[in-house]
C-alpha positions, -999 to +999 in steps of 0.1 A: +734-880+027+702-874+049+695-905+040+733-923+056+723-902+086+689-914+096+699-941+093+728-932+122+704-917+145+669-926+139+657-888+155+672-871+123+646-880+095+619-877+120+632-842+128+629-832+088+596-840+086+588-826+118+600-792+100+585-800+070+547-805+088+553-776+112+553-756+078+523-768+069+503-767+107+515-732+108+498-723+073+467-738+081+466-745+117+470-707+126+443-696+104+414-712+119+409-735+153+406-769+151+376-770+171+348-748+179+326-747+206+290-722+203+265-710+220+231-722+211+211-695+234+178-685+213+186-716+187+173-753+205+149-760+182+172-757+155+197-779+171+177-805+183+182-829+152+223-824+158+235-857+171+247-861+205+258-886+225+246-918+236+229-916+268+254-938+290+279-909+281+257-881+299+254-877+331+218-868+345+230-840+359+261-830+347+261-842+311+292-843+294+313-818+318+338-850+330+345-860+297+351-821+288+380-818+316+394-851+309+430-846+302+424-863+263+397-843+253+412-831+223+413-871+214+378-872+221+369-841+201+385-862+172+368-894+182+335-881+183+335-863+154+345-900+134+312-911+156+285-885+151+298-864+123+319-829+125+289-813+144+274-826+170+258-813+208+273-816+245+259-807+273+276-788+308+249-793+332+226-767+319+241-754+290+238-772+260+264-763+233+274-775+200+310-783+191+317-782+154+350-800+136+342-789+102+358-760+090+336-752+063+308-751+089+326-730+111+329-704+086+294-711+082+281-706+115+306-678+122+292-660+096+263-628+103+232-636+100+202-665+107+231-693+108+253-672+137+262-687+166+285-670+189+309-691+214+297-703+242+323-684+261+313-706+291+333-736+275+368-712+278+362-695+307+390-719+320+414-701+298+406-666+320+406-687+353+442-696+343+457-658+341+460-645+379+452-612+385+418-595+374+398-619+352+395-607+315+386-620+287+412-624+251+406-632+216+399-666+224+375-662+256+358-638+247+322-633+228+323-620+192+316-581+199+334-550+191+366-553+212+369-587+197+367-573+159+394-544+173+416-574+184+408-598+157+420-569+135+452-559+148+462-599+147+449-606+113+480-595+096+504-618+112+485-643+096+488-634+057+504-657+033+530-637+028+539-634+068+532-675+072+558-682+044+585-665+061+579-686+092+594-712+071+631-702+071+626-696+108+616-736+117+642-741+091+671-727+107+656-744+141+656-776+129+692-773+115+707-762+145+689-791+164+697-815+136+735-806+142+734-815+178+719-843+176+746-854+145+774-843+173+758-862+201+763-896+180+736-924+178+739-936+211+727-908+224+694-911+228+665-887+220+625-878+231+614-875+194+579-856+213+603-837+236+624-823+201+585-815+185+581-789+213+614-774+207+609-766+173+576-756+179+586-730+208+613-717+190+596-710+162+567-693+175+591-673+197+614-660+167+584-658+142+558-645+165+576-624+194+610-617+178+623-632+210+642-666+214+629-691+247+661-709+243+644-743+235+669-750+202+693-764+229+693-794+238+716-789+264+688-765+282+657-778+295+628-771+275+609-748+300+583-734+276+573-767+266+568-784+297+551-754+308+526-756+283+518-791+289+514-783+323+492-753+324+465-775+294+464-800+318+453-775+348+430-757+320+413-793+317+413-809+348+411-783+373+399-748+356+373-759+333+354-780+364+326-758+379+337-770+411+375-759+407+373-740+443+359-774+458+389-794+444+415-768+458+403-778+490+399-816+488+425-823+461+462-824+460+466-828+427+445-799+421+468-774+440+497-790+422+476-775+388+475-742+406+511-737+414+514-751+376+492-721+369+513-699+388+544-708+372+532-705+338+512-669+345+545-659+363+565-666+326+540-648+308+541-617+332+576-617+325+576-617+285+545-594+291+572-570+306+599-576+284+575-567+252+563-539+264+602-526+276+612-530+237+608-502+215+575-504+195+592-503+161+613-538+171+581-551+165+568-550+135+526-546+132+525-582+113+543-603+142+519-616+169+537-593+196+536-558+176+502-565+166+489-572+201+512-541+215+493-522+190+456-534+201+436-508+217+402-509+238+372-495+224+382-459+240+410-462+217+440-468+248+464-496+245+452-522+266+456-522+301+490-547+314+465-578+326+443-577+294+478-578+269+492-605+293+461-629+286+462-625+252+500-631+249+495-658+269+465-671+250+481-659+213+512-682+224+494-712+239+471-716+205+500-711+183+522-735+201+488-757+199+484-752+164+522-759+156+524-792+180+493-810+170 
C-alpha cells in the first residue's frame, strides 16, 4: 500500500522516512550537540599539536572569524573534521579555540578535572546578541558554573529514554496528518520535500516539548516557525557572530534586513514566553522542555526573571529544532 502510493506522489515515502530519522535525531541528537566549541585559556601548550588549518585559510589578523559567520558553517564544521580529524583549532583574531566533533571527546573534555575545558562562550555570544532586551546568557551561552548545573538540571529530565520514546507517537501522528494531505492534494501537486522536514520538525518539538501546537502540520498555513528559524541562524552567522556587527548595521543592508529578522523572531518568542508563563504550572509537566524551564530557578532560588526564561526558550527551541532538522 505505501508502496502504490509513493509511487503516486514521490513526497510520501520520503515523508516516512523523514519520521522514521526524526525518531532517531531526537534520541541522539538531543542528548548531546553536534559540535563543540572550548576555551583553551590556561591550556596552549597542550593544544599546540591539535591540527589546524592551512595557512591560506587564516587570516593574519582575523584568523578563521569569516569562515565562522559564513552562512555553511555547519558544512564546514563537517568538512573539516573529514580533513584534520574530529578535533582540531580555529582561531577569532585573538582567541584561539578548539572545536571538537567527537562525541566521545566531548564527554572527555567536559569532564572535571586536568582534561576540562570550558566553552569558549565568545564563540555563542551571537546567540545572546540575537535575544533583544538585556543581554543574558542560557544553557547554551553560557560558561559551565553553578547556574548552568541549576539549569542543566531542571532540563535533564526531558531528555530520559523514557520521555524521548514518547516523542515518537507525537512525529507519528504529524507525519500522518501531513501524509493525508498530501494523498488528498493528488500527485500533481507539487511538494518542498525540505519545506515538509521543517514541519514535522516544528510540530513535534512544539507538542513534545511545549505542549503547544505552531500550526505547521498544515500545509495549507505557511510555515512561520520554520522560516523563522532559518532566518534568525542566518543573522546569528552572518551578522551577530561578526565582531563588527554594529559596523555592518551601518554600512550594510543586508545586515539590517538580519536585524528586523531578529526582531521578528525575538518578538515570537516573547509571545510563547508569555503564553507559558499564563498556563497553569501543572499543564506542564517537570519532564517537557517548557515545565522544566518554568521550573528553573537562579542561584537565590527565584524563578528566573521574564528575559533570562525567554533566551532559553528561545535557545531550548532553536537546538531542538536543530537537532530534529539536521
Amino acid at each position: 500500500m505505501l508502496l502504490l502510493q509513493a509511487a503516486a506522489h514521490p513526497c510520501v515515502a520520503a515523508l516516512h522516512l523523514l519520521a522514521i530519522l526524526l525518531c532517531a535525531a531526537l534520541v541522539f541528537g538531543c542528548l548531546a550537540a553536534a559540535v563543540l566549541v572550548v576555551s583553551t585559556r590556561r591550556k596552549l601548550a597542550a593544544v599546540a599539536a591539535i591540527p589546524t588549518f592551512d595557512d591560506e585559510d587564516h587570516h593574519f589578523i582575523w584568523g578563521n572569524i569569516q569562515w565562522f559567520i559564513s552562512q555553511d558553517v555547519h558544512r564546514r564544521f563537517a568538512k573539516k573534521a573529514q580533513e584534520l580529524g574530529p578535533v582540531y583549532r580555529i582561531r577569532m583574531a585573538v582567541n584561539v579555540m578548539v572545536v571538537v566533533n567527537d562525541a566521545a571527546e566531548a564527554a572527555r573534555i567536559c569532564m572535571r578535572g586536568d582534561s576540562f575545558m570550558d566553552k569558549a562562550t565568545v564563540a555563542y555570544n551571537g546567540l545572546n546578541l540575537a535575544a533583544t532586551g538585556p543581554i543574558t546568557t542560557n544553557l547554551i551561552t553560557c560558561h559551565t558554573d553553578d547556574q548552568w548545573k541549576l539549569l542543566r538540571k531542571a532540563v535533564s529530565l526531558c531528555f530520559s529514554s523514557s520521555n524521548v520514546k514518547a516523542a515518537l507517537p507525537v512525529i507519528q501522528s504529524i507525519s500522518a496528518k501531513i501524509f493525508d494531505q498530501i494523498e488528498a492534494a493528488g500527485p500533481k501537486q507539487a511538494y518542498d520535500i525540505i519545506d515538509l522536514a521543517r514541519r514535522v520538525t516544528a510540530e513535534a518539538i512544539g507538542r513534545w516539548g511545549f505542549k503547544t501546537t505552531f500550526g505547521a502540520d498544515d500545509l495549507s498555513q505557511p510555515n512561520t516557525l520554520g522560516s523563522m528559524m532559518d532566518d534568525i541562524l542566518n543573522a546569528v552567522h552572518r551578522l551577530w557572530g561578526n565582531p563588527f556587527w554594529a559596523f555592518k548595521l551601518l554600512t550594510s543592508a543586508e545586515a539590517r534586513v538580519h536585524r528586523a529578522n531578529t526582531l521578528r523572531y525575538d518578538s515570537f518568542m516573547y509571545n510563547v514566553t508569555r503564553e507559558l508563563l499564563a498556563r497553569p504550572l501543572d499543564a506542564l509537566p517537570s519532564d517537557c522542555i517548557a515545565g522544566a524551564l518554568l521550573r528553573a530557578t537562579q542561584l537565590s532560588g527565584k524563578p528566573l526573571p521574564f528575559h533570562q526564561l525567554k533566551s532559553n526558550v528561545s535557545v531550548m527551541l532553536a537546538a531542538a529544532m536543530l537537532s530534529l532538522h539536521a
